[in-house]
C-alpha positions in Angstrom: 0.0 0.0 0.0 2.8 2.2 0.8 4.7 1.7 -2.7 1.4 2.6 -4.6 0.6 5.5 -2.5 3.7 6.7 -3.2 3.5 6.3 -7.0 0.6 8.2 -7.0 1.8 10.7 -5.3 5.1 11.3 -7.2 3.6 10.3 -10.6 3.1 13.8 -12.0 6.4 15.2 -10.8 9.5 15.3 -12.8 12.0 15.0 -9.8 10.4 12.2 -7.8 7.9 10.2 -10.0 11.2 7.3 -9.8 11.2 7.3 -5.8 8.8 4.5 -5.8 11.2 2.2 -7.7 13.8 3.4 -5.0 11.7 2.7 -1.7 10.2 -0.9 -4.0 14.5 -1.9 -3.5 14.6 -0.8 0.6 11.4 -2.8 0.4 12.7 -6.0 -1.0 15.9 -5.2 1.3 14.2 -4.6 4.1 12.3 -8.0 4.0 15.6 -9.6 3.5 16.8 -8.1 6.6 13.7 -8.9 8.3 13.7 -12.8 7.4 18.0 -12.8 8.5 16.8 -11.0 11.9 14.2 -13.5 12.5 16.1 -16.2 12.2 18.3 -15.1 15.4 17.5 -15.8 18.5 16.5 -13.7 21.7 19.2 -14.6 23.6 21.5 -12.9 20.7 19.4 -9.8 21.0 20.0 -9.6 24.3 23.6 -10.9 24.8 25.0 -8.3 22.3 22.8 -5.5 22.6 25.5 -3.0 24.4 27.6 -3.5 21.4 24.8 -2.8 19.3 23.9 0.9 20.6 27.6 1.6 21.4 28.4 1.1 17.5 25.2 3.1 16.9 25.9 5.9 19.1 29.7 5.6 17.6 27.6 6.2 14.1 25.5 9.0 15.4 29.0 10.8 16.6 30.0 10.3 13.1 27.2 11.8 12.0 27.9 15.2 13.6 31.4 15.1 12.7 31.1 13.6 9.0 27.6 13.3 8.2 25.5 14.9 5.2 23.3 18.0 5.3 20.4 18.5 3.6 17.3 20.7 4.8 19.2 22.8 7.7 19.9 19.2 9.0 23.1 16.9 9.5 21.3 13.0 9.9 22.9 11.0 6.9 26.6 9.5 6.8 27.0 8.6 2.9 28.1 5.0 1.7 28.8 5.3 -2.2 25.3 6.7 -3.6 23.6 5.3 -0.3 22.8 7.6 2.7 21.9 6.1 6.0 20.2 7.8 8.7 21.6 6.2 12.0 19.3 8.0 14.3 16.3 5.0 12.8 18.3 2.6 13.7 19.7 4.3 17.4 15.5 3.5 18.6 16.3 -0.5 18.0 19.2 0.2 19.4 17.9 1.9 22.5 15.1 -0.5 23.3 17.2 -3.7 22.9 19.5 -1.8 25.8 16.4 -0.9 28.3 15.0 -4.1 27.4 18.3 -5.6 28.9 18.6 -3.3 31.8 14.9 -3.3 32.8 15.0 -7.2 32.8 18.7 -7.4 35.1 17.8 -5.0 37.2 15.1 -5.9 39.5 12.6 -7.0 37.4 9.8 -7.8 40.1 10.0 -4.9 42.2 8.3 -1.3 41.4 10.9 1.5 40.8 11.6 5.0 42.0 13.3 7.9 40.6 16.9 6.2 41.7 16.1 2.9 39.5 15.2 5.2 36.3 18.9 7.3 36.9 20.3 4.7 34.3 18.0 3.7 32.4 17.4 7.6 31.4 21.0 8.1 31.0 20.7 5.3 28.1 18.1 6.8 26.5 19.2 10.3 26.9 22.2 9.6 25.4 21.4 8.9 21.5 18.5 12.2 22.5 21.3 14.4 22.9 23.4 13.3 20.2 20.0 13.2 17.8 18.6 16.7 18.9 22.0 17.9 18.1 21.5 17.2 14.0 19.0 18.8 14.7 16.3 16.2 14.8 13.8 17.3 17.7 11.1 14.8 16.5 13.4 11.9 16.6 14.8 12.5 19.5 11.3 13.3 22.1 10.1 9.9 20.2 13.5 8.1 22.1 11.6 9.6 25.1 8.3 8.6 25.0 9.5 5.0 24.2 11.4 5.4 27.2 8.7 6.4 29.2 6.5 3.5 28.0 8.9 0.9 28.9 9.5 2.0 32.0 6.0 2.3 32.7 5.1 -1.2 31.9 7.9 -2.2 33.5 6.3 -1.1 36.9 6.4 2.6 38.3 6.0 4.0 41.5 2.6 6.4 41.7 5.0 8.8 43.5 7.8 8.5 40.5 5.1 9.0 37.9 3.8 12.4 39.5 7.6 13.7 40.0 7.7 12.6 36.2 4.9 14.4 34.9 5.8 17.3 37.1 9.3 17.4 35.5 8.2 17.1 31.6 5.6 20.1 32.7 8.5 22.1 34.2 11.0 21.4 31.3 8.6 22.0 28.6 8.6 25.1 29.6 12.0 25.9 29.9 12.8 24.1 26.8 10.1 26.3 24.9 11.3 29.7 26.5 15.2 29.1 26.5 15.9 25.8 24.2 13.9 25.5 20.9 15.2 27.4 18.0 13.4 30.1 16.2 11.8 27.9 13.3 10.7 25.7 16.5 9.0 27.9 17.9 7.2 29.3 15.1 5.7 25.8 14.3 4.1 25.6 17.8 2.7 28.9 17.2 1.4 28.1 14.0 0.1 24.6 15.1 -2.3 26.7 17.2 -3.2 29.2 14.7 -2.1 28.3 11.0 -4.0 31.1 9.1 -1.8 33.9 11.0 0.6 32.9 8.5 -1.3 31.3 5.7 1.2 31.9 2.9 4.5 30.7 5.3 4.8 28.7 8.2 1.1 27.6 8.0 0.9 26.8 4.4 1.7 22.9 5.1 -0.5 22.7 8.2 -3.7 24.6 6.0 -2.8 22.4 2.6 -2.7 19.0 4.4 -6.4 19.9 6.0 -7.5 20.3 2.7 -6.7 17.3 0.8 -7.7 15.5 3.5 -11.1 17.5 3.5 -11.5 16.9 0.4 -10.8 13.3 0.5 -14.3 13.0 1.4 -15.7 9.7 2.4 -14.5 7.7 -0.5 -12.1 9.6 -2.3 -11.1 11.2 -5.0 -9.5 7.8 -6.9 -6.2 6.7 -7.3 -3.3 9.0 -8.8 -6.2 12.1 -8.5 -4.6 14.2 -5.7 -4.8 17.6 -6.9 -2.7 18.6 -4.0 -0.2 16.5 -4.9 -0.4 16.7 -9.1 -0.3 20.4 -8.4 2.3 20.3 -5.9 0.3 22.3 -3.6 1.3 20.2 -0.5 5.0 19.8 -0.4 6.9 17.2 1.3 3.4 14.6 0.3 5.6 11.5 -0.3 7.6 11.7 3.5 5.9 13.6 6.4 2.7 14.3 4.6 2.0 10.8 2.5 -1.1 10.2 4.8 -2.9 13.6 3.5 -2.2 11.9 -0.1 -3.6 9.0 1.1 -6.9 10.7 2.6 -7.4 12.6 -0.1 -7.6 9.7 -3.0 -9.2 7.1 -0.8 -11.4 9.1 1.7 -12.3 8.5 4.9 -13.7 4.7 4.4 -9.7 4.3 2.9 -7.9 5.9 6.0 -9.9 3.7 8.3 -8.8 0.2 6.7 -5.3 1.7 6.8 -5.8 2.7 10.4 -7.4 -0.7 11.2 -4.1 -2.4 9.5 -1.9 0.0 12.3 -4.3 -1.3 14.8 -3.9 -5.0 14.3 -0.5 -4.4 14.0 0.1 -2.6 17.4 -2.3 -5.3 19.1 0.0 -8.3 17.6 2.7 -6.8 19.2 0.8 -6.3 22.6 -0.5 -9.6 22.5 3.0 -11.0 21.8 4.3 -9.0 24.6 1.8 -10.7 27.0 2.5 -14.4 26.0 6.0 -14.8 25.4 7.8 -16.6 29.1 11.2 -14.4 29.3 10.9 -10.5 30.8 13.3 -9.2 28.2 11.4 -10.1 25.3 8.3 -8.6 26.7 9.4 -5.5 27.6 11.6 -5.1 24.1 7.9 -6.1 22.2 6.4 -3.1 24.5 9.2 -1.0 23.2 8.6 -1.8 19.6 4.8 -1.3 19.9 5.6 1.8 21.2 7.9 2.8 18.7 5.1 2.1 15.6 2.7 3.7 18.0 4.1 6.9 18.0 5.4 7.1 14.8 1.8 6.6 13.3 -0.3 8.4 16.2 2.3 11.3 16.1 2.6 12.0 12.1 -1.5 11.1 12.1 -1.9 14.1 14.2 0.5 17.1 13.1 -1.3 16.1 9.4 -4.5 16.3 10.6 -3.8 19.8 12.8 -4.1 18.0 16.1 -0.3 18.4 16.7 2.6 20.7 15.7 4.5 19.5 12.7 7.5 17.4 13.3 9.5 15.3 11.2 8.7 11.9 11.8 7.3 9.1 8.4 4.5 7.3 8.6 5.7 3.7 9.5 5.4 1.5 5.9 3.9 4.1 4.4 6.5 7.4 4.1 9.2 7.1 1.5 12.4 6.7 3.2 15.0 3.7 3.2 16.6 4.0 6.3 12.7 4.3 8.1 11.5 0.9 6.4 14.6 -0.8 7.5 14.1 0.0 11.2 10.4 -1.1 11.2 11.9 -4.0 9.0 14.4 -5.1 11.4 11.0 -4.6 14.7 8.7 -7.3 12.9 12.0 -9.4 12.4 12.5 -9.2 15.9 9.0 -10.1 16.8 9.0 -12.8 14.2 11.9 -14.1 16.2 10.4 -13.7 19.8 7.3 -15.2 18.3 8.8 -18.1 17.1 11.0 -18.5 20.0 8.1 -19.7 22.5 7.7 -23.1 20.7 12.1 -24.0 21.2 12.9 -25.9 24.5 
């Protein structure tokens, strides 16, 4: 669905009406990596998973030193005519590690503010180094998984109100002395786009209207006006869902939103019904990661959120994005099939 989508909404543009060719090879590759990562078991997931984010934070060093700009940003390192975006892969990375620690440390006992000290450290880690690119998106999403994790891996009542005390506190501070400019201006326009219609809001006040006109069923396939046009810019990475709305309507966005659904649910169930606390808690992490990813970019298209840069899982163009998700339903397929070995 996500390689059609795309087609039709690059098909009337000189410059990217090949990308769906390009994201069809990170699809085939990203199903080969899936099928080699399912074949490994758990207990490799979990025995090397410190080398794993310490060659990914390595990467994400690189990145800043070495890596390729494009868009204001500095998130790619080159290979030859490939560019790979190491801050995808730092999430694995990152929930393989709590997985690991939650799981050592404790793993029947409720924690307090003194149990999260590492844990955070992990996670804040890759954050910093992320937010540094700059990739603020990316880097809050490291967060939240972190936040899930921890919470179903048992919270104090007492550690969750000092936490939502202190993301309340530091939003604020962050907002008044640590976003940027352009940052700013996005939450300003996220909560009123037509005060600058024709700049920062123009994305926010297209993407309403294709979805608006989506309709209930649609305008039919390869019809976008607002992406034939090029009215919406950006429609085949953050704003692919608008496309989507506006060629198959409303009755079209709710079987792809049922497909999400399913999808998240496997993974809970999974996380519920496999014997060993690691793999639970690194399915939670992995549900959380599609979760937010699709809940997140579902929202700043739809005006229920400022914009950020974050794809639609399956359904954004972006190589480095469909090998992440690739390599989470490899790891499920491997926790899945590891409840039926002895």
């Amino acid at each position: 669905m996500g390689i059609v989508n795309l087609y039709s909404a690059t098909h009337a543009s000189t410059y990217l009406s090949g990308l769906y060719k390009t994201q069809l090879l990170w699809y085939c590759l990203s199903c080969f990596v899936a099928v080699v990562v399912s074949l490994i078991q758990p207990k490799n997931f979990f025995r090397y998973s410190y080398f794993f984010y310490l060659f990914i934070v390595v990467l994400l060093i690189l990145v800043l030193v070495l890596g390729h700009e494009g868009m204001g940003a500095r998130r790619w390192l080159l290979l030859g005519p490939v560019r790979i975006q190491p801050s995808e892969i730092a999430k694995i990375a990152t929930i393989l590690v709590l997985g690991r620690w939650f799981a050592k440390v404790n793993p029947d006992r409720e924690m307090g503010l003194k149990e999260l000290i590492i844990p955070a450290i992990i996670a804040g880690v890759p954050t910093i180094l992320i937010v540094l690119e700059p990739d603020l998106g990316t880097g809050l999403l490291i967060l939240l998984i972190f936040l899930v994790m921890s919470f179903y891996r048992k919270l104090k009542w007492k550690t969750i109100g000092i936490l939502a005390l202190i993301g309340i506190i530091s939003g604020g501070v962050m907002y008044k002395f640590g976003l940027k400019e352009y940052q700013r201006r996005r939450i300003s326009t996220f909560l009123n786009p037509g005060k600058d219609a024709r700049g920062s809001g123009y994305n926010a006040i297209q993407s309403k209207i294709a979805i608006g006109s989506g309709q209930f069923l649609g305008k039919g396939f390869k019809q976008s006006t607002q992406a034939s046009l090029n009215y919406l810019p950006e429609n085949h990475t953050d704003f692919v869902f608008s496309i989507f709305n506006e060629e198959h309507g409303l009755l079209g966005s709710l079987f792809l939103i049922a497909l999400y659904v399913i999808l998240l649910f496997r993974y809970l169930i999974l996380a519920t019904t496999v014997p060993r606390i690691f793999d639970s808690i690194v399915m939670v992490g992995m549900m959380a990661l599609v979760f937010w990813h699709t809940i997140i970019n579902m929202s700043m298209v739809t005006g229920l959120m400022p914009i950020v840069g974050l794809p639609l899982p399956f359904m954004s163009y972006g190589g480095s994005s469909l090998l992440t998700f690739g390599i989470c339903n490899g790891i499920a397929t491997s926790i899945s099939n590891s409840r039926n070995l002895f």
